[in-house]
Backbone bond lengths (Angstrom), bond angles and torsions (degrees), N, CA, C in turn:
res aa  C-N    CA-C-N  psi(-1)  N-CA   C-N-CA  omega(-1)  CA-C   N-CA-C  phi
1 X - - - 1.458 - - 1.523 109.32 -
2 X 1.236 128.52 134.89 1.514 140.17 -134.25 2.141 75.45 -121.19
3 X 1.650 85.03 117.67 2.028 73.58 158.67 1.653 106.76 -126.21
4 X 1.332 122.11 153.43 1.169 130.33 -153.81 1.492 88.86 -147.85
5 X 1.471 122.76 110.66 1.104 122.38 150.30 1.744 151.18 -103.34
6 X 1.043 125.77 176.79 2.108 95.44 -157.86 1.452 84.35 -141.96
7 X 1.321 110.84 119.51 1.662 109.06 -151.60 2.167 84.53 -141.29
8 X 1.135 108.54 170.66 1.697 113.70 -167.45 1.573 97.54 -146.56
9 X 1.180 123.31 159.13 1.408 126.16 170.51 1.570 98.42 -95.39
10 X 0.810 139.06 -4.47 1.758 140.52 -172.87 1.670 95.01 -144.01
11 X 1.628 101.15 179.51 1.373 118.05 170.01 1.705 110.45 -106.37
12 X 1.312 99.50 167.94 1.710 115.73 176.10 1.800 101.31 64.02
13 X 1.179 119.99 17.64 1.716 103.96 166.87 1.320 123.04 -56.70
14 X 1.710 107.43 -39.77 1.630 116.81 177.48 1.410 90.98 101.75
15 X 1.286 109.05 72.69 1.620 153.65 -172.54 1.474 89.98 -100.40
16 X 1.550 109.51 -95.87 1.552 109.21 -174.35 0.979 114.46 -76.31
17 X 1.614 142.67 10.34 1.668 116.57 157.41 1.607 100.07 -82.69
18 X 1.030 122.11 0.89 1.742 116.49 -178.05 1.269 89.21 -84.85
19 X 1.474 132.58 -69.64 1.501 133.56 -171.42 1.543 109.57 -54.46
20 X 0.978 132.19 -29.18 1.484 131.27 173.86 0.885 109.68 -72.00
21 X 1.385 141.16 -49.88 1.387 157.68 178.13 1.214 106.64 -54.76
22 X 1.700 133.91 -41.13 1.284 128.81 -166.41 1.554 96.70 -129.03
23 X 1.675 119.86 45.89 1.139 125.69 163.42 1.863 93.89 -117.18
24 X 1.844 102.72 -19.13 1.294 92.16 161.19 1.744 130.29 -67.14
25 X 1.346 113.83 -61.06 1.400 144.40 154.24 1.199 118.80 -38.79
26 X 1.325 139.30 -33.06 1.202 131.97 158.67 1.584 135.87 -78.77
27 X 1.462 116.52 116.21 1.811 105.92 176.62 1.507 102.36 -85.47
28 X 1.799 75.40 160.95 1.683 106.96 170.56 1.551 117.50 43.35
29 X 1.674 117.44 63.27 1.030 99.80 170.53 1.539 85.11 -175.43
30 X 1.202 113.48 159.66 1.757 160.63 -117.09 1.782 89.50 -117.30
31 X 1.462 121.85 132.98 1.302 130.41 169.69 1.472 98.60 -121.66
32 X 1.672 96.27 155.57 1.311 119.32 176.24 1.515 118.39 -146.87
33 X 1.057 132.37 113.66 1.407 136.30 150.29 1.268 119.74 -64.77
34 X 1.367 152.14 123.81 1.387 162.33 138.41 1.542 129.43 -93.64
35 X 1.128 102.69 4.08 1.634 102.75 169.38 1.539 98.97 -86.84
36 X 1.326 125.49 86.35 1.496 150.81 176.84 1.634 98.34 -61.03
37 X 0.730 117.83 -42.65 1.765 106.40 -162.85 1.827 100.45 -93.91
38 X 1.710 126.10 -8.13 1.191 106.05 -166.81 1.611 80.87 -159.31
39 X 1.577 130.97 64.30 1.512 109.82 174.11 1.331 108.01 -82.61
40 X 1.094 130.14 167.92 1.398 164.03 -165.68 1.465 129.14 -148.24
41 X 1.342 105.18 -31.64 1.755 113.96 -173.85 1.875 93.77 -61.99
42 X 0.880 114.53 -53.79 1.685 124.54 -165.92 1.478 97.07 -35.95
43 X 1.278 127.01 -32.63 1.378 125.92 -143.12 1.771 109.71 -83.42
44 X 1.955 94.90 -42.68 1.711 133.56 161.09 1.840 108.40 -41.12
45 X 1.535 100.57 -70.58 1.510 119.98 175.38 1.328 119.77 -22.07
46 X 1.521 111.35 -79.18 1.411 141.29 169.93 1.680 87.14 68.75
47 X 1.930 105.35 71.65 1.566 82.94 175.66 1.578 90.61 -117.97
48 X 1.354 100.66 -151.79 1.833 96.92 172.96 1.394 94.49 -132.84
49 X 1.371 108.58 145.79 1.335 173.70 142.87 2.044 91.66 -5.67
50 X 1.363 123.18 72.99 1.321 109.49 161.50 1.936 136.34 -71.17
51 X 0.835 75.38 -35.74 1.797 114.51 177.64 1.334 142.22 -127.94
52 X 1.068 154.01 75.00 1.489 154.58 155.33 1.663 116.31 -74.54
53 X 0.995 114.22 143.27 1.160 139.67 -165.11 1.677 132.93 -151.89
54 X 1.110 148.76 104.01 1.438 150.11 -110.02 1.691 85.73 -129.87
55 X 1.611 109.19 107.32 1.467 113.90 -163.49 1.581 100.90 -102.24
56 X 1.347 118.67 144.69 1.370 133.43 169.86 1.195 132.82 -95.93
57 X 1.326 141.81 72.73 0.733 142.18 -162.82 1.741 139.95 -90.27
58 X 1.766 104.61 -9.18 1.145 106.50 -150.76 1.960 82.88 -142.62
59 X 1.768 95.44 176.21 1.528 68.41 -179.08 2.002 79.85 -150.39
60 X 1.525 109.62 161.55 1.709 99.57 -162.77 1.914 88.16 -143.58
61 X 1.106 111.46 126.07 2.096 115.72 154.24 0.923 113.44 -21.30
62 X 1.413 126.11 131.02 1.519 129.37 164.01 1.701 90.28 -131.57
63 X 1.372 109.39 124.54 1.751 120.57 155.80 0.694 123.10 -85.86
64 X 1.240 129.33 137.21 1.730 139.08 -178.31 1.593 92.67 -121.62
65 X 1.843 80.50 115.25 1.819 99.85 179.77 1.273 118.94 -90.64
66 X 1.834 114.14 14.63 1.315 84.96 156.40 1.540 129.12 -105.16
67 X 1.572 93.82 17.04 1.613 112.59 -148.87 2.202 76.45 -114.14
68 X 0.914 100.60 -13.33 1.321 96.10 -169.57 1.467 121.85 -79.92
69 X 1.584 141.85 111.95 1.268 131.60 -169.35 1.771 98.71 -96.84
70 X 1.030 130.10 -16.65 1.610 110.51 -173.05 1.003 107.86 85.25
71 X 1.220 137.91 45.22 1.614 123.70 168.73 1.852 101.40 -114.53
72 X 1.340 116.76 -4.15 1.688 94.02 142.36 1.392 110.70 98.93
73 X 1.378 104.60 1.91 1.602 105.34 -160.82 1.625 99.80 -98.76
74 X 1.865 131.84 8.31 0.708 122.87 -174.43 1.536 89.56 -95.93
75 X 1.398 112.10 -52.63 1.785 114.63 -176.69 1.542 100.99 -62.11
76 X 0.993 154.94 -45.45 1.737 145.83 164.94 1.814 111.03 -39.10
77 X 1.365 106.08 -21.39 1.852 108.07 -175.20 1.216 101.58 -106.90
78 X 1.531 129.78 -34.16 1.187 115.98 165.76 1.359 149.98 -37.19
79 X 1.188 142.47 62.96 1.134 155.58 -156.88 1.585 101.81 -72.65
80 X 1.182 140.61 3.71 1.312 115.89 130.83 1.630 140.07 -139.74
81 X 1.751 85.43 56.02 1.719 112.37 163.41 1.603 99.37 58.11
82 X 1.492 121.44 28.86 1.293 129.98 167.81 1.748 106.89 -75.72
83 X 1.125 114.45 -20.76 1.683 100.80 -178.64 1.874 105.97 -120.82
84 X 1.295 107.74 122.74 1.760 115.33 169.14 1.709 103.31 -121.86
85 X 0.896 114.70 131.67 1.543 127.00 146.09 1.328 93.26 87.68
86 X 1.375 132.26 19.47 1.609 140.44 -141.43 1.468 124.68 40.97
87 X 0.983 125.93 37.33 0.940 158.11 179.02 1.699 133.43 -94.29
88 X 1.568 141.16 89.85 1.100 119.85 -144.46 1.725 111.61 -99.65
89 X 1.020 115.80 133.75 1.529 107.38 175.74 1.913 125.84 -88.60
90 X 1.461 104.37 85.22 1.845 108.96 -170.36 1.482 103.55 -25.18
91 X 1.240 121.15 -41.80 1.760 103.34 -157.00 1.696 112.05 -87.33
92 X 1.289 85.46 2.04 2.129 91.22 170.65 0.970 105.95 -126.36
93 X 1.089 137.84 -46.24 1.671 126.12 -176.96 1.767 119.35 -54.76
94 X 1.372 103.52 112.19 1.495 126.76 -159.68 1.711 97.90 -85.67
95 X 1.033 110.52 26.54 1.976 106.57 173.14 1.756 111.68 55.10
96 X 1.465 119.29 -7.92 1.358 111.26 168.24 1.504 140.44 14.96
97 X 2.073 74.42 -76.99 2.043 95.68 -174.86 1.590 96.17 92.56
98 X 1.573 138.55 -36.54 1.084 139.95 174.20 1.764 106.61 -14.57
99 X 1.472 109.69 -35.98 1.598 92.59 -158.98 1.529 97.02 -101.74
100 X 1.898 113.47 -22.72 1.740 98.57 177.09 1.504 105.32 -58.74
101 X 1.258 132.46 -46.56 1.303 118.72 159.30 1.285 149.02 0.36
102 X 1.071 101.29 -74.97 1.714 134.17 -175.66 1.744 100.04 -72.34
103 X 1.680 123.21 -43.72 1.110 109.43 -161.61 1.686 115.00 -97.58
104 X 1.251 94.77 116.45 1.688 118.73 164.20 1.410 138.16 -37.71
105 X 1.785 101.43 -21.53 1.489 108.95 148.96 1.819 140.90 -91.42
106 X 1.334 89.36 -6.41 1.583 106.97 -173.47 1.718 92.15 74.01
107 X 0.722 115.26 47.74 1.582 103.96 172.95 1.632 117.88 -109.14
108 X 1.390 114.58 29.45 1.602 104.93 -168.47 2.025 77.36 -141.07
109 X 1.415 109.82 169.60 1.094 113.10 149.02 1.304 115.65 174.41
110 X 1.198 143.12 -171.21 1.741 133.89 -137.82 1.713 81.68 -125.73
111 X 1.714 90.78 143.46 2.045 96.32 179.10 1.683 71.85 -142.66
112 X 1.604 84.24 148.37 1.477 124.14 170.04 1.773 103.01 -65.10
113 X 1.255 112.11 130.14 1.683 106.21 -168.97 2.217 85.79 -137.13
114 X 1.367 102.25 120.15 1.639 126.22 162.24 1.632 104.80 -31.26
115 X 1.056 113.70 121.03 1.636 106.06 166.99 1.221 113.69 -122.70
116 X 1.810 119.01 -6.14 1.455 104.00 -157.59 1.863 85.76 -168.88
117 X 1.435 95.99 -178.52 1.287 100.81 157.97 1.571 101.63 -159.42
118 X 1.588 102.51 150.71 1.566 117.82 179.72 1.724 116.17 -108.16
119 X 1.062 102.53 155.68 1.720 111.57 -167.65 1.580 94.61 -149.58
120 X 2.142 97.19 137.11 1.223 111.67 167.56 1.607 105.16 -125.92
121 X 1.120 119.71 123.37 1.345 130.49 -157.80 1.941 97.55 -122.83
122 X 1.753 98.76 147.70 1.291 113.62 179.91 1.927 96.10 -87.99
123 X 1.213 130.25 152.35 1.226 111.35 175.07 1.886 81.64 -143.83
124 X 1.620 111.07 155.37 1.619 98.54 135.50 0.932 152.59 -19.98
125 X 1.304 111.32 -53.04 1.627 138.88 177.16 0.625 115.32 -82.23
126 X 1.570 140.22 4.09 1.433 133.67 -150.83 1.197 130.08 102.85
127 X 1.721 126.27 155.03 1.165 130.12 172.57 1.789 113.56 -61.31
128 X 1.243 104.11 136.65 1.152 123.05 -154.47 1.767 106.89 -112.21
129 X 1.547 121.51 124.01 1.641 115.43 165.88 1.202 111.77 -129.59
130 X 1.442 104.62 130.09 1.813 106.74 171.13 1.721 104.28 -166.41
131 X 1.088 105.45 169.42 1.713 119.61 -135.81 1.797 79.61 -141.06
132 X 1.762 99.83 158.81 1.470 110.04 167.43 1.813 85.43 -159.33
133 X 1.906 95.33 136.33 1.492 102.32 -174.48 1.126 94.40 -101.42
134 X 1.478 115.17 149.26 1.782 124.14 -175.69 1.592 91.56 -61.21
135 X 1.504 104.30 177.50 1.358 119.09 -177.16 1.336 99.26 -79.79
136 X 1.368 116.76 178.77 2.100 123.85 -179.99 1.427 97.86 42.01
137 X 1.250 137.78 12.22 2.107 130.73 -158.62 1.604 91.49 -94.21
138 X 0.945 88.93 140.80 1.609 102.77 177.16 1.805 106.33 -126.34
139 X 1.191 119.20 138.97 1.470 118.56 -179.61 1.802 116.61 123.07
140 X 1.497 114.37 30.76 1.236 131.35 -164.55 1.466 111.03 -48.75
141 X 1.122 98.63 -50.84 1.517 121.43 177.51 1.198 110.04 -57.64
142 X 0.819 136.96 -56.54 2.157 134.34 170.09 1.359 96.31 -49.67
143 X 1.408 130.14 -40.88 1.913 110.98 -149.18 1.759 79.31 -98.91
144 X 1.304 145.31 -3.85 1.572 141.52 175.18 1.279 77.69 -79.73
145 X 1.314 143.68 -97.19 1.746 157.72 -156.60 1.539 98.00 -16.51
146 X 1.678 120.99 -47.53 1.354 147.52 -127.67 1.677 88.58 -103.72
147 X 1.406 120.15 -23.17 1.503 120.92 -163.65 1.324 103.53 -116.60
148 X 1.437 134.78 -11.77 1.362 153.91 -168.71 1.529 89.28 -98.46
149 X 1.419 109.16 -61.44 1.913 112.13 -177.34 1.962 98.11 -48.85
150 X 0.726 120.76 -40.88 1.637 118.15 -158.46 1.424 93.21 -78.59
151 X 1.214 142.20 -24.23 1.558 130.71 -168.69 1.527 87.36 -89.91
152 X 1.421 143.02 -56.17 1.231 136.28 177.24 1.360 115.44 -45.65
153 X 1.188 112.95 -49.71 1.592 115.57 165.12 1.485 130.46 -61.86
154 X 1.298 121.19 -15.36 1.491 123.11 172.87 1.746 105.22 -116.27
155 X 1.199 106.20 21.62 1.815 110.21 -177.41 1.213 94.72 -66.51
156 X 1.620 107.22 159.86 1.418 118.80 175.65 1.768 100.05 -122.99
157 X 1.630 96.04 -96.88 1.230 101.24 177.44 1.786 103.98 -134.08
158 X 1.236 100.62 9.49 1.826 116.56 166.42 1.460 95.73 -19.90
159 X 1.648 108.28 144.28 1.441 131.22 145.28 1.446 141.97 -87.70
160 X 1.526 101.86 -8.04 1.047 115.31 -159.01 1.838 117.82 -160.36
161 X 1.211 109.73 125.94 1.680 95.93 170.62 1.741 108.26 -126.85
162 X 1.598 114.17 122.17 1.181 100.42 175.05 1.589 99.34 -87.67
163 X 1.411 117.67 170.81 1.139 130.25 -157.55 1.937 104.01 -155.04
164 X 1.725 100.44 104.71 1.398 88.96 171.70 1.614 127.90 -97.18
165 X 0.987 108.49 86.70 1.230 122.65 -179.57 1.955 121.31 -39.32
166 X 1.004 126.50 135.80 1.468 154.24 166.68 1.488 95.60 -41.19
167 X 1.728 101.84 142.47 1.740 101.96 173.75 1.677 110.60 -72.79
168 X 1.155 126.42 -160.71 1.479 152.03 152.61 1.563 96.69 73.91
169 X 1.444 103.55 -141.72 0.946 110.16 -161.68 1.739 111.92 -148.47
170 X 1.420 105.54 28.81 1.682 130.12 -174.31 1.270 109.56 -87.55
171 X 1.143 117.64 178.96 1.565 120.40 -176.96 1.260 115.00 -81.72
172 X 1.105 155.76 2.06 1.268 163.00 124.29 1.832 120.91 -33.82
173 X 1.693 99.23 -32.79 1.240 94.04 175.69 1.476 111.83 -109.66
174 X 1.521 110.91 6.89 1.743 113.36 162.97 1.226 105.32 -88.14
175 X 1.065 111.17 -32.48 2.100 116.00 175.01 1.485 86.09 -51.79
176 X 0.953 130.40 -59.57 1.865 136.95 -144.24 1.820 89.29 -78.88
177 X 0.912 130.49 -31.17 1.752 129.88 -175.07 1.305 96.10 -97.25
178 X 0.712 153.68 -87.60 1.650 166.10 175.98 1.459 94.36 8.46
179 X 1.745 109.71 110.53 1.150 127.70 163.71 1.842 103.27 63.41
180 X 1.225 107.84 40.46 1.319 120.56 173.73 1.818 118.64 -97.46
181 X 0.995 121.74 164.35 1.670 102.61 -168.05 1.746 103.04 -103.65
182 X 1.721 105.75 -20.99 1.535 94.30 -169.01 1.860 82.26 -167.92
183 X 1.459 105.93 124.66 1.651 123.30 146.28 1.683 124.47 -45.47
184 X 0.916 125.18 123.17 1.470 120.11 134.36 1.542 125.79 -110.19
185 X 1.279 111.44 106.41 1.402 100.55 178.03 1.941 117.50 -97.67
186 X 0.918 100.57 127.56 1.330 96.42 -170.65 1.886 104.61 -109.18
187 X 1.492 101.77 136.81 1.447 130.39 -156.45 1.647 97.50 -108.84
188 X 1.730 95.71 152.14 1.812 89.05 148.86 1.305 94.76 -135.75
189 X 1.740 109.65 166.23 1.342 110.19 156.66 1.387 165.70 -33.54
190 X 1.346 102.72 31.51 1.466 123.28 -152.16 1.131 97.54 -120.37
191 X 1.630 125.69 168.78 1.260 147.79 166.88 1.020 117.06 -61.80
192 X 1.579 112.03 -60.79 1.502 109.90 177.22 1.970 109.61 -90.13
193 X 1.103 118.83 -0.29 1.778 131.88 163.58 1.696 77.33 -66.96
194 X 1.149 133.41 -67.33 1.816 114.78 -155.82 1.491 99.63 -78.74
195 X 1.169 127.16 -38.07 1.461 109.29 -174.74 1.609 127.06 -61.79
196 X 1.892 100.01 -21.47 1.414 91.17 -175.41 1.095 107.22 -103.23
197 X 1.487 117.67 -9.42 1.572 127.56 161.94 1.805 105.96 -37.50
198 X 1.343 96.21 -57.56 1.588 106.65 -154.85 1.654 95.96 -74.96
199 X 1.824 134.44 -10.20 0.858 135.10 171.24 1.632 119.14 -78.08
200 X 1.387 103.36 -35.74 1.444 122.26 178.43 1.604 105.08 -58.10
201 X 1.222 114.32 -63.36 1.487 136.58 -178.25 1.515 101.59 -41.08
202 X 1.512 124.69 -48.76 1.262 122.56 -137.97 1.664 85.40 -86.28
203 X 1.987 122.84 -29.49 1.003 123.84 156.86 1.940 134.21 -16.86
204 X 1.578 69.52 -86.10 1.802 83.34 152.87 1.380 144.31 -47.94
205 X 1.173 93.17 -18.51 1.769 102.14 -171.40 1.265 103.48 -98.51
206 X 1.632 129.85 -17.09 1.228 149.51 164.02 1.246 105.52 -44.86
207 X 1.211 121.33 -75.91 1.637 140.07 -147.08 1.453 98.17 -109.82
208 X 1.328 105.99 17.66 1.557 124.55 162.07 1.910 99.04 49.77
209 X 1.134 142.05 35.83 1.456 138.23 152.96 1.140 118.13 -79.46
210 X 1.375 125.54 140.39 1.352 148.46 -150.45 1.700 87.60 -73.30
211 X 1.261 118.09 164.70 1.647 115.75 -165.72 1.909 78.68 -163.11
212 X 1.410 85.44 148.42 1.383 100.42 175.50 1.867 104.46 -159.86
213 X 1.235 88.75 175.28 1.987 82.84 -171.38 1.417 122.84 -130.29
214 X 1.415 132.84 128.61 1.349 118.18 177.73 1.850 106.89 -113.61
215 X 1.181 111.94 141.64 1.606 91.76 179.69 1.520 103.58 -142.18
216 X 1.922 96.18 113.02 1.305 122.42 171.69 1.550 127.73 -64.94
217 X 1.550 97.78 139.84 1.487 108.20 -177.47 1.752 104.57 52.48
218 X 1.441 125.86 41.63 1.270 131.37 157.18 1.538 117.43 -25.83
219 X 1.115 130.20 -60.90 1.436 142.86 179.17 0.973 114.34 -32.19
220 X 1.334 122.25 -49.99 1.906 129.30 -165.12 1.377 82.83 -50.05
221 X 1.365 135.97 -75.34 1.213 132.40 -158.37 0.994 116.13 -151.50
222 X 1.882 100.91 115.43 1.634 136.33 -176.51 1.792 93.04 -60.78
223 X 1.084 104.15 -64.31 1.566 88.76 -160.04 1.789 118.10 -61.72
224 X 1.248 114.49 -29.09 1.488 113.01 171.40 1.503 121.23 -79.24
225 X 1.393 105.86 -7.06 1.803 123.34 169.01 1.913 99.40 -69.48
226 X 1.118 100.77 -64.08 1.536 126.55 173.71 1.642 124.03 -36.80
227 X 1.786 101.64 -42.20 1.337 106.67 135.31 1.274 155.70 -42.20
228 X 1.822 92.83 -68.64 1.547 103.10 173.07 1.627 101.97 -46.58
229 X 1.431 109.67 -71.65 1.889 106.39 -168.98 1.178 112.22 -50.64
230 X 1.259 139.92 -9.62 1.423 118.70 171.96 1.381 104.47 -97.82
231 X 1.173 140.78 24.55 1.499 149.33 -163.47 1.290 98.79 -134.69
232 X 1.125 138.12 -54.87 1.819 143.06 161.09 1.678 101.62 -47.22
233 X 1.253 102.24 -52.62 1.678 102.51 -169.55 1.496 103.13 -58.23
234 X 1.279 125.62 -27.93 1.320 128.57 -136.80 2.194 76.88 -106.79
235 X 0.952 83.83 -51.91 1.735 89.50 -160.74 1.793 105.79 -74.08
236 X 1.434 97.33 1.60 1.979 95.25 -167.65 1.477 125.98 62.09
237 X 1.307 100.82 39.54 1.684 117.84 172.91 1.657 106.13 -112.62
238 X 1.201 103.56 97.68 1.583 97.85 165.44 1.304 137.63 -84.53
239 X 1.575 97.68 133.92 1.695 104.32 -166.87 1.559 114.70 -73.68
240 X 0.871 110.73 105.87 1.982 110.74 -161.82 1.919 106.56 -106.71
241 X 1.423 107.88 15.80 1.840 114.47 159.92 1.887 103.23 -179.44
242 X 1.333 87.51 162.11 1.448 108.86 176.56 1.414 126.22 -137.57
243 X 1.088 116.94 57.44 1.266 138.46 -177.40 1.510 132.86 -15.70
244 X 1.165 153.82 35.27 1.507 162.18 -99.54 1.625 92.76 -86.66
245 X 1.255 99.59 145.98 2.166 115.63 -173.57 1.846 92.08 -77.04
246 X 0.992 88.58 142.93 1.665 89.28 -178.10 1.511 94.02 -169.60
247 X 1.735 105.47 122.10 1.840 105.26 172.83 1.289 107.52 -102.40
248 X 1.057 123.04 48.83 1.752 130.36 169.69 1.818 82.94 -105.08
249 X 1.167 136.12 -33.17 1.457 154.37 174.12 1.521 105.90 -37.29
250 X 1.124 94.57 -81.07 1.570 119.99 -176.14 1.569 104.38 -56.56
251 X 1.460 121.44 -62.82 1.427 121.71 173.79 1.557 128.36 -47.78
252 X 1.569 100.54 -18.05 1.313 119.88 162.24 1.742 122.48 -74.88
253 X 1.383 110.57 -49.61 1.433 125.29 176.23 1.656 103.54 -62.40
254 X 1.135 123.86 -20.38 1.591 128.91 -167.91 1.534 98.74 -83.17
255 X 1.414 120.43 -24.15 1.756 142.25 177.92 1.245 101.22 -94.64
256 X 0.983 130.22 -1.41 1.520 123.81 168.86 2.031 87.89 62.07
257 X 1.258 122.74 48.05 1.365 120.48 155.23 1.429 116.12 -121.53
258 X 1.044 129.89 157.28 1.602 142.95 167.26 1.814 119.45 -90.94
259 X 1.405 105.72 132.55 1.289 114.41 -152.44 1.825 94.16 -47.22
260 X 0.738 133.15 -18.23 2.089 136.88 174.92 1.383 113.36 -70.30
261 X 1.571 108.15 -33.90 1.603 100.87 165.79 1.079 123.02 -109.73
262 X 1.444 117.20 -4.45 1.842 100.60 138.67 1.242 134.70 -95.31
263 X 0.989 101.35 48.04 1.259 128.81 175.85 2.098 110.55 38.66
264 X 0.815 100.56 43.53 1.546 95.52 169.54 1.590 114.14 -94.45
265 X 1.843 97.22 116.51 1.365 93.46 -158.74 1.366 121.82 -99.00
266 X 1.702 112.59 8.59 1.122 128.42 166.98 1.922 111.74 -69.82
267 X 1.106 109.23 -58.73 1.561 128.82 178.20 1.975 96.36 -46.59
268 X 1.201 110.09 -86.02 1.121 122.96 174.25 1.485 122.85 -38.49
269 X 1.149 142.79 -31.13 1.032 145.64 134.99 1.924 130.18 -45.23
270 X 1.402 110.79 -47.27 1.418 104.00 149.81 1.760 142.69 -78.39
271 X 1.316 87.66 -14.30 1.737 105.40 146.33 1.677 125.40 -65.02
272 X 1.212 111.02 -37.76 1.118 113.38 168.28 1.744 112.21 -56.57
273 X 1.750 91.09 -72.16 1.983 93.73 169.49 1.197 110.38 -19.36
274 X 1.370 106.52 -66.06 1.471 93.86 -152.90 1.867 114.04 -67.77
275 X 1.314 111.10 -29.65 1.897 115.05 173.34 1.252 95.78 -38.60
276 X 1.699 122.60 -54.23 1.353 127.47 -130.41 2.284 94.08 -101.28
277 X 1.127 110.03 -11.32 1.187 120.92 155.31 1.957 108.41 -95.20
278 X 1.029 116.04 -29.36 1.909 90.77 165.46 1.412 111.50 -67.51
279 X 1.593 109.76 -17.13 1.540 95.00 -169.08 1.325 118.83 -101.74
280 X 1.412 94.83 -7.77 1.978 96.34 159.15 1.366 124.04 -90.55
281 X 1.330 91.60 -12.04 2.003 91.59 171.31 1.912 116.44 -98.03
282 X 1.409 101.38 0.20 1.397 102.28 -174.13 1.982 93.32 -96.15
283 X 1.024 108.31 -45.20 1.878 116.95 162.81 1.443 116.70 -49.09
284 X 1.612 117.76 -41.35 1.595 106.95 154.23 1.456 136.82 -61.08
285 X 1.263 85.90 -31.06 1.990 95.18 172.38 0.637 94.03 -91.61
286 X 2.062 162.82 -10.21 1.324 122.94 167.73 1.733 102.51 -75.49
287 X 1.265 108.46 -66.29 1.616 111.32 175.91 1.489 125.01 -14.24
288 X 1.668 100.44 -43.97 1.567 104.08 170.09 1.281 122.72 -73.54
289 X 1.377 114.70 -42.90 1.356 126.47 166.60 1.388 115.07 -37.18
C-alpha cells in the first residue's frame, strides 16, 4: 500500500481541499488526517465514527503523602519548578521520573495522563483516520504515529493512503513523512508560501523522501509562481500541478463541499493532472528502485 502525503510549510494553502478532493477521485484506498492539534478533513468526509479511543500519550508525578516525608529533594531536582511544598504542578511537570529517582521513600511515581483521542470512521470514500490532541496536550507526534497505526490496522486490500499532513516543520509533520513513499507539498504564491515551502522541502530532503510540488491559487501571483518553479527546478523538486484561484472554491468550502462536488470543472480537472502525475512519478521510483 503506496502512502503519499500532502504536507505545507504554513497553514490555509489548501492542503486538505486537495486531499478531499482526491479522496473523491481516487480508488481503493485508505485516508488519513494528521494535523492532530487542528483537523479539518473530518468535516469534508462526513463519515461516521466506528471507533474512538482515549490515547495516552504523556506521563506526569503523582506523590503519595503518606509515603511522603518532606525532605525536598524531589523539588531541589526538579528542573522545571513542577514540584512546591511536595506538591506537583500538571501543566509543568514534563513526565521525566527525575524525582521518582531522587526520592528515598518511593513515594512519587509516573501515571499515564490522556492527551488526545483517536477515531476510525466508515466514510464513502473510504476508511477514514484522524486524531484530536486535548487542549494544553503536548506529545503531537505519538497521537500522528497513533493515527498512521490505525490505517495499517483497518487495511484491507487498499492501494493507496492519502495522508493530510500537519503544517510547519515540527515533529508532528515528521511523524506524518516517516516511512512515507512520496511528499506533496503544496505552496501558495507568497513570499513567505515560498520560504516555508523551501523549509518543508529541506524536511524531506533530510529523511531523503521523494518531494514533489503543487502550487495553489498560482494566479494571485505570476511572478512569485515564477519563483517557486525556478527553485524546484533548481533544487530537483518537481512541480506536478498549478492550481488556478477561483472563489466559486471558497463559496464551496463555506457548504462544507469540495471543489469536485461543486462541480467546478476547471479545479477538478487539474486535480485530476496532478493524481495522474503522482502516478507517473511513483512508477519512476519503482523502476529505479
Amino acid at each position: 500500500m503506496k502512502q503519499v502525503v500532502f504536507i505545507s510549510g504554513k497553514g490555509g494553502t489548501g492542503k486538505s481541499t486537495l486531499v478531499s478532493s482526491l479522496s473523491i477521485l481516487v480508488e481503493n484506498k485508505m485516508i488519513a488526517d494528521c494535523d492532530v492539534d487542528a483537523p479539518n478533513l473530518h468535516i469534508l468526509l462526513k463519515g461516521d465514527v466506528q471507533k474512538k479511543d482515549d490515547f495516552f500519550g504523556a506521563k506526569e508525578a503523582v506523590i503519595d503523602p503518606e509515603l511522603c516525608v518532606k525532605c525536598g529533594l524531589c523539588e531541589e531536582t526538579c528542573r522545571f519548578d513542577a514540584i512546591e511544598e511536595c506538591k506537583v504542578s500538571v501543566m509543568k511537570c514534563e513526565g521525566c521520573g527525575a524525582c521518582v529517582l531522587v526520592c528515598p521513600q518511593n513515594a512519587i511515581k509516573l501515571e499515564e495522563v490522556k492527551t488526545g483521542e483517536t477515531y476510525v470512521s466508515k466514510t464513502n470514500r473510504g476508511t477514514f483516520s484522524n486524531a484530536l490532541l486535548d487542549i494544553g496536550a503536548e506529545g503531537s507526534g505519538k497521537l500522528v504515529t497513533e493515527v498512521r497505526k490505525n490505517v495499517n490496522n483497518y487495511k484491507k486490500k487498499e492501494e493507496w493512503v492519502l495522508i493530510d499532513g500537519s503544517p510547519g516543520i515540527g515533529c508532528s509533520v515528521i511523524a506524518s513523512m516517516t516511512g512515507a513513499d512520496a511528499v506533496i507539498a503544496v505552496s501558495e504564491p507568497t513570499k513567505s508560501g515560498k520560504s516555508d515551502l523551501e523549509r518543508v522541502l529541506g524536511v524531506a530532503r533530510y529523511f531523503e523522501i521523494p518531494a514533489f510540488v503543487c502550487i495553489n491559487k498560482y494566479n494571485l501571483n505570476l511572478q512569485v509562481t515564477k519563483e517557486i518553479e525556478a527553485f524546484c527546478e533548481q533544487e530537483g523538486f518537481p512541480v506536478i500541478g498549478k492550481i488556478p484561484f477561483d472563489e466559486t472554491v471558497v463559496r464551496a468550502l463555506r457548504e462544507f463541499k469540495t471543489p469536485v462536488e461543486a462541480g467546478n470543472s476547471v479545479v477538478t480537472q487539474e486535480i485530476k493532472n496532478i493524481w495522474s502525475r503522482i502516478n507517473d512519478e511513483m512508477k519512476k521510483l519503482e523502476s529505479v528502485s
